[in-house]
N, C-alpha and C positions, 0 to 999 in steps of 0.2 A: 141224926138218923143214918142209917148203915147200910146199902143195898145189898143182896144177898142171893147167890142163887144162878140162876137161868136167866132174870131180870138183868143182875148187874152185868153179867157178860153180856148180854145184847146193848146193853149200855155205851159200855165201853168200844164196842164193837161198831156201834154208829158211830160214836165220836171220831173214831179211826180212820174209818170210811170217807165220813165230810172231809175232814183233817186234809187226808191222802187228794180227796179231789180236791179241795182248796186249793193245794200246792202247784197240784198239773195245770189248774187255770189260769193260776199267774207266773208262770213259767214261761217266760221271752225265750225266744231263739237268739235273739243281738245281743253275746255275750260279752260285749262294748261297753267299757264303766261309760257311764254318761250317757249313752244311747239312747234314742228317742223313738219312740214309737213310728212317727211319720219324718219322713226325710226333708232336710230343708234346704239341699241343694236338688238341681234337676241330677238324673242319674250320668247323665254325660258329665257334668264338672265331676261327682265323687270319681267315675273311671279315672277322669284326666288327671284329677289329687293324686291318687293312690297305685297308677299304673307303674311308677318309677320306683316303688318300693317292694313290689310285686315283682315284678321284670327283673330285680337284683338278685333275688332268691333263686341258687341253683336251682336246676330243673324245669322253673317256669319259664313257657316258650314264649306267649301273646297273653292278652288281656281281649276282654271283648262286653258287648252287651248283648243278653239274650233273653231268656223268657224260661221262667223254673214257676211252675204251677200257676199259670195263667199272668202270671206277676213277673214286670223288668226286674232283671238279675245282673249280676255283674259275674261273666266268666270268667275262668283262669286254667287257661288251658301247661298241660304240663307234658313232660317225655314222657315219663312213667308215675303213676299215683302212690307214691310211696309214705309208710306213717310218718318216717320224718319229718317231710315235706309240705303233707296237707294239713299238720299239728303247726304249724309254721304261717298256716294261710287262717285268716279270720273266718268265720262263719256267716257275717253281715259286715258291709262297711256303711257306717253313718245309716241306717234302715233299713237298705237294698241285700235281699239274697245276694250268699255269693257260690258258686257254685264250680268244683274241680271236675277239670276234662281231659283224661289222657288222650295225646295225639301223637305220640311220638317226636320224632325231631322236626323241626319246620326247616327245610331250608330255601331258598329262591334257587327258582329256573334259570338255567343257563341260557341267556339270551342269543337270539340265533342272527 
């Protein structure tokens, strides 16, 4: 049998539909091969893992923990938020949001 019509185009046209939402529902933010859904370190060990890899990358100034939609993040604050730079920095590390913050340059107070 053949569909035909006004029928098969709405058809088709649901399939699409489900299809397209199928895909957004399983679409993870932790674009981390291997990533887990829930994290299995506390979020201070991932910081402390991954601050010296982070901290090498011209431009990033500090590393920190903070709070991005209700939920611990892990920040990375930089001079300027440049696409090289933030294409350079991960999206999640090990579950935890990660989340870029221009500050400009950090430097210490001159002690008086």
């Amino acid at each position: 049998m053949v569909a035909s019509g006004k029928g098969f185009v709405r058809t088709v046209a649901l399939f699409a539909l489900v299809g397209a939402a199928a895909a957004c529902a399983t679409r993870r933010v932790d674009h981390q091969p291997g990533a887990k859904a829930m994290p299995e370190q506390t979020i201070e060990a991932v910081l402390e893992q991954h601050t010296g890899s982070l901290m090498s990358l011209p431009g990033v100034v500090g590393t920190a923990i903070g709070e991005c939609e209700g939920k611990p993040c892990i920040k990375v604050f930089v001079i300027r938020k440049a696409r090289e730079l933030t294409a350079k920095i991960p999206l999640a590390l090990q579950g935890f949001s990660v989340a870029i913050e221009e500050t400009g340059e950090i430097r210490a107070l001159e002690s008086r």
